[in-house]
C-alpha positions in Angstrom: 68.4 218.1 194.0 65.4 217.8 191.3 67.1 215.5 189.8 67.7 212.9 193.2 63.7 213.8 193.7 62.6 213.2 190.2 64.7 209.7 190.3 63.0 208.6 193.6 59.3 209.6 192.5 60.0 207.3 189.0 61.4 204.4 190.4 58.9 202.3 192.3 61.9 200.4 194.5 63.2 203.8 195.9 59.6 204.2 197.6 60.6 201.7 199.8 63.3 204.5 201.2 60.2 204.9 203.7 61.8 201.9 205.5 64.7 203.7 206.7 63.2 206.3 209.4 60.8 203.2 210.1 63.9 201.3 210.9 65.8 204.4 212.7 62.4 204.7 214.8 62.3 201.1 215.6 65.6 201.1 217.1 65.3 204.1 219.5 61.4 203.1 220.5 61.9 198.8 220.5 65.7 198.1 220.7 64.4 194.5 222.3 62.5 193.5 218.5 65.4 192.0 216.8 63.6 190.0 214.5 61.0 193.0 213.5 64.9 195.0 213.1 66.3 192.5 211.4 63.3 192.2 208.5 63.0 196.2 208.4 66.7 196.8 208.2 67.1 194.2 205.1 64.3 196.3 203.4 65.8 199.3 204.2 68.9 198.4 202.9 67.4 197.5 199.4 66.4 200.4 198.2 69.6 202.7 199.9 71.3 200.2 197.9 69.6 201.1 194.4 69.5 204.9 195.2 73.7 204.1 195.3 73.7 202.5 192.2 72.6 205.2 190.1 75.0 207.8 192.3 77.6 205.0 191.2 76.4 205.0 187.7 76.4 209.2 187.1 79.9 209.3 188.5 81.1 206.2 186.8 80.2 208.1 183.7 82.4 210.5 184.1 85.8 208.9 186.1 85.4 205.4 183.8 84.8 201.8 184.7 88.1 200.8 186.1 88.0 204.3 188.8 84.2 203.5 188.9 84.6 200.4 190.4 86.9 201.3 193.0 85.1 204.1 193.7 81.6 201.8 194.2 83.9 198.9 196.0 85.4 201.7 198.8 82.1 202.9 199.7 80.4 199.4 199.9 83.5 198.6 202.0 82.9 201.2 203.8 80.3 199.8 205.2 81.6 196.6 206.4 84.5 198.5 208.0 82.2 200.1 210.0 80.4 197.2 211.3 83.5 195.1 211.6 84.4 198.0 214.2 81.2 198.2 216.2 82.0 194.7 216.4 85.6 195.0 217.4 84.7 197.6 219.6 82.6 194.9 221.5 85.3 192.3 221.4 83.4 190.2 219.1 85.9 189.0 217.4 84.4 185.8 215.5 81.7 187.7 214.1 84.4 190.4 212.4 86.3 186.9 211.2 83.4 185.7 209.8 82.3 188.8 208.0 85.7 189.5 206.3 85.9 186.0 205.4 82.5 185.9 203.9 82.3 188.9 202.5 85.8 187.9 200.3 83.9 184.6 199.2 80.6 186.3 198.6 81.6 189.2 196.7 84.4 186.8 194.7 81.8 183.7 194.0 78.1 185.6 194.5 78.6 188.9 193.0 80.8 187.9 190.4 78.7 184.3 189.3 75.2 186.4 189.6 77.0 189.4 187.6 77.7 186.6 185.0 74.6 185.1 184.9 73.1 187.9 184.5 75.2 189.3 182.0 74.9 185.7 179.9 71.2 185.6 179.8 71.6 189.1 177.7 74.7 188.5 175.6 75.8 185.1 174.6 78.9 185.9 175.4 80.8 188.9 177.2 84.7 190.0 177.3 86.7 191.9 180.0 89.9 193.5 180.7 91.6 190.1 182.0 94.8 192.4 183.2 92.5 193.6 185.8 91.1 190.1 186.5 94.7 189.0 187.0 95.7 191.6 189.2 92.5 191.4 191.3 93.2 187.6 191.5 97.0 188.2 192.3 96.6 189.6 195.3 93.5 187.7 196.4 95.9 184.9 196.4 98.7 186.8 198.2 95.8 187.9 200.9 95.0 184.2 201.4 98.7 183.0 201.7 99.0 185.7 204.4 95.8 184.4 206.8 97.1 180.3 206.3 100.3 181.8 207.8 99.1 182.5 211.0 97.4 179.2 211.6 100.5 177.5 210.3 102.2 179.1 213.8 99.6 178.7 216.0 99.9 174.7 214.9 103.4 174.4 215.7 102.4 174.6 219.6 105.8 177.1 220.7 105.7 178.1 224.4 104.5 181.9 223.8 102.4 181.0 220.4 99.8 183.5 221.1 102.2 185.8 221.1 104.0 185.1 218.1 100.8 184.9 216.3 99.9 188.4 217.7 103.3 189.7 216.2 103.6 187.8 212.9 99.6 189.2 212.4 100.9 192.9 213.0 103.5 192.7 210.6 101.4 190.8 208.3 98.6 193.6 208.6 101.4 196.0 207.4 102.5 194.5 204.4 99.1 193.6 203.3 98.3 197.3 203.3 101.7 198.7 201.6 100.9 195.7 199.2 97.3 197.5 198.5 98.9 200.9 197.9 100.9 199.3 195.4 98.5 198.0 193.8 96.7 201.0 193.5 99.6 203.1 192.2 100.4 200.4 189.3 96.6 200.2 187.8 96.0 204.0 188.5 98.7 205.6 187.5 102.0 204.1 186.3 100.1 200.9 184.2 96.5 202.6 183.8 96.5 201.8 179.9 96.2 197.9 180.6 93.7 198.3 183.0 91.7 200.7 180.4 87.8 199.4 179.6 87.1 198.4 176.2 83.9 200.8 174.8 81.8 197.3 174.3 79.0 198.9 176.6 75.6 199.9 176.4 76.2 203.5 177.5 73.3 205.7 179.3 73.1 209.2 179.8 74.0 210.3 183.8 70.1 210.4 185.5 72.0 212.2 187.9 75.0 216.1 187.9 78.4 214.6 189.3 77.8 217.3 192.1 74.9 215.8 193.6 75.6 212.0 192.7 78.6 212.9 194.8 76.5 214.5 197.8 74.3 211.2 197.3 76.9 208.8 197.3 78.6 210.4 200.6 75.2 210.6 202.3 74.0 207.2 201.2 76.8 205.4 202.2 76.0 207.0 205.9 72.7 205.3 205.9 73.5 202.0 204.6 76.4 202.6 207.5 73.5 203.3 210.3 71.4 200.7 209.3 73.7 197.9 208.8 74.8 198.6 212.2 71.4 198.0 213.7 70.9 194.6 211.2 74.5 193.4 213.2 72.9 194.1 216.0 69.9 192.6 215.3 70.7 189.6 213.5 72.7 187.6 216.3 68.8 187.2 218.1 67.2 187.0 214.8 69.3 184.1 214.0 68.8 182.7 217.1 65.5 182.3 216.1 65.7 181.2 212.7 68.2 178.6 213.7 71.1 180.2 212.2 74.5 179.1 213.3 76.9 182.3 214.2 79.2 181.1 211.3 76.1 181.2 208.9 75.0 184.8 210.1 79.2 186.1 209.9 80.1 184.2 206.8 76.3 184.2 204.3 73.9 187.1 205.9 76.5 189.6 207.2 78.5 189.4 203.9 75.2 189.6 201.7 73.7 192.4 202.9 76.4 194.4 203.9 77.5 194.2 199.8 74.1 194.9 199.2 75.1 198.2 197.3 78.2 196.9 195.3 76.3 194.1 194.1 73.3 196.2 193.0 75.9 198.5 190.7 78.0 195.0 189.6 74.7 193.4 188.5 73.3 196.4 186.6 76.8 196.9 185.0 76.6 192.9 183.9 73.0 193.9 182.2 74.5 196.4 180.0 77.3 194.2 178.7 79.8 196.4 181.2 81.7 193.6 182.4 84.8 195.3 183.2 83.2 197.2 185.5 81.3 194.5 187.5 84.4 192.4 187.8 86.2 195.6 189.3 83.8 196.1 191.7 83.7 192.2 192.9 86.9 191.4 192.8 88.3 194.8 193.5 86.1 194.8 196.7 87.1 191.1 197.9 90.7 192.5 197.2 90.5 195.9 198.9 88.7 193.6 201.9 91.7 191.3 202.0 94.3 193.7 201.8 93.1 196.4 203.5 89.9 196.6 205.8 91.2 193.0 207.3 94.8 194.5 207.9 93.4 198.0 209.4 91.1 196.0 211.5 94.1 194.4 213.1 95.6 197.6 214.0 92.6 199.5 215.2 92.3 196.5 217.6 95.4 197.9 219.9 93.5 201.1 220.1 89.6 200.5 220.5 89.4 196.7 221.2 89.4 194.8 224.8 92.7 192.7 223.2 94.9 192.8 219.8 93.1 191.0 217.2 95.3 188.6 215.2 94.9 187.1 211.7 94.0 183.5 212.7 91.2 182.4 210.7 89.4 179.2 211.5 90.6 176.4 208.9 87.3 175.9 207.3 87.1 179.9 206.9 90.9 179.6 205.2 89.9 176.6 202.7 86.8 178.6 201.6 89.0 181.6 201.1 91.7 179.9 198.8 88.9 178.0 196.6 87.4 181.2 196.3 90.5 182.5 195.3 91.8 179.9 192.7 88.2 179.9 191.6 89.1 183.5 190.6 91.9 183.3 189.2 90.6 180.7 186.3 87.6 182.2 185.7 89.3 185.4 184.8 92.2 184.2 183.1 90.7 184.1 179.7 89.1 187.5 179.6 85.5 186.1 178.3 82.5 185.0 180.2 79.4 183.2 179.6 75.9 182.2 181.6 77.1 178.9 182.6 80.7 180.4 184.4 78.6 182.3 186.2 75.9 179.3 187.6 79.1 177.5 188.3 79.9 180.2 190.8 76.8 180.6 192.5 76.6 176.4 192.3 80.3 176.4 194.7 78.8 179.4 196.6 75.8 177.3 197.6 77.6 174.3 198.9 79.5 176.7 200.9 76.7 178.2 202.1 74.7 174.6 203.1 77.8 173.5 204.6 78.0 176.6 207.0 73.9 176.4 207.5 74.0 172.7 209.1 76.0 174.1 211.6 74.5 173.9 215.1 73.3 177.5 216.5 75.4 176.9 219.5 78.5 176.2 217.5 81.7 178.8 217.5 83.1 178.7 214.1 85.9 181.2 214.8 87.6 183.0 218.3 
């Protein structure tokens, strides 16, 4: 414990933790501020984000990159899951299309360009494990075949297509997830050697004991959780007010601070010439979000939402998705990065993000 408060007192961005009881406050004594909410919830979010990046970092130490990533992708999905089921919860079901959506593009084009660039500016050039790359972009692809199914169904206009979209979503949900497991078992335990990070690294010594990055990690993650439920709840009247379109608040805002914590670990991983690690945690995050929290989601909704939830993303969502995707899977094909891979990225992120920002408030991207 010393060592969490010795952390907090050196590092001038962890003072900002101040903002979360301001936030928590805020919401029980002005529930009706949702722009005052939304601005003190994004800087609460900040630093619980950085205080998890060096919990992530201590642990990583200790478990390796490749476990290290998917240990930093769970808990930042772990997030998201929760908000996507506050939000199932209240039947809104665009806004949890629109955040698993975005968050797949954001993590696989943001996170890893800006991990990249950063990365690039450093080193003039950077190599990775391209085995995990590949798998990563594997079933990314897979994920995106199965949400342009769906909408392939609903398109053919049969007399009980809801129904048959319902159906085909279920069993999609299912394979998605046994598909994940999978996954897991090959580059955990019966492959691990390909998936092993090469010691090209700047290594540090853990600021933080495994026992209490652990405890930090675990009660981090239940802050981030808290607050990012009052920015969702927030941010539909903030963006109201700020002209944002629902699609722009799902797909961009939702996604980016939500993955506020992965990307704070991916970038500071780039930095130190870590690559492996940052493209597990973007990639292995957009994966695990495709092929796992989307899937659950889609269960859970026959026990706590008004109606079944089904798979059919909106097309625009779905092309975003699968240039994402293919995006991915060249970029990490030959192992080796460099500054200007990563602007490219952000450069296709930002046209998707004007695109989705023209949209009128009033529109409904996604049902």
């Amino acid at each position: 414990m010393n060592a969490l408060i010795k952390e907090i007192r050196h590092s001038p961005l962890l003072w900002m933790l101040a903002f979360v009881p301001i936030v928590l406050a805020t919401e029980m004594l002005a529930p009706s501020a949702h722009t005052l909410l939304f601005v003190l919830a994004v800087l609460a979010i900040v630093p619980l984000a950085a205080l998890l990046s060096h919990a992530t970092e201590s642990v990583a130490e200790k478990t390796g990159d490749a476990v290290g990533g998917l240990l930093n992708a769970t808990l930042g999905n772990l997030t998201e899951l929760i908000i996507a089921l506050a939000a199932l919860q209240a039947g809104e079901y665009m806004l949890v299309k629109a955040s698993i959506a975005g968050a797949i593009v954001t993590n696989t084009l943001f996170m890893l360009g800006t991990s990249f660039l950063l990365g690039g500016l450093r080193y003039r050039t950077q190599v990775f494990n391209r085995a995990g790359g590949r798998l990563h972009a594997a079933l990314l692809l897979m994920a995106t075949i199965a949400l342009i199914t769906p909408a392939a169904v609903a398109d053919l206009d049969l007399a009980q297509g809801q129904s048959v979209t319902q159906k085909l979503s279920t069993g999609l949900a299912v394979l998605l997830i046994i598909a994940y497991a999978l996954s897991l078992l090959f580059s955990l335990k019966t492959h691990k050697d390909l998936f092993a990070s090469e010691d090209h690294g700047e290594m540090k010594e853990a600021t933080l004991p495994v026992g209490v990055a652990v405890g930090t990690l675990i009660v981090v993650t239940v802050l981030v959780a808290l607050v990012s439920e009052i920015f969702v709840g927030s941010v539909q009247k903030a963006g109201e007010t700020l002209g944002m379109s629902p699609a722009f608040i799902g797909f961009i805002v939702v996604a980016l601070v939500g993955g506020a914590a992965e990307m704070a670990v991916a970038f500071s991983a780039a930095r130190r010439n870590r690559l492996d690690m940052s493209v597990g945690i973007a990639l292995g995050s957009s994966s695990q979000i495709a092929l796992f929290v989307a899937p659950v989601l889609v269960l859970l909704s026959y026990v706590i939402g008004p109606h079944p939830m089904d798979l059919q993303f909106w097309p625009g969502a779905v092309v975003m998705v699968m240039i994402a995707t293919v995006t991915a899977c060249f970029v990490t094909n030959g192992g080796r990065s460099a500054w200007f891979i990563g602007a490219l990225l952000l450069f296709i992120y930002a046209i998707f993000a004007m695109t989705l920002y023209v949209v009128p408030p009033g529109t409904q991207a996604a049902s």
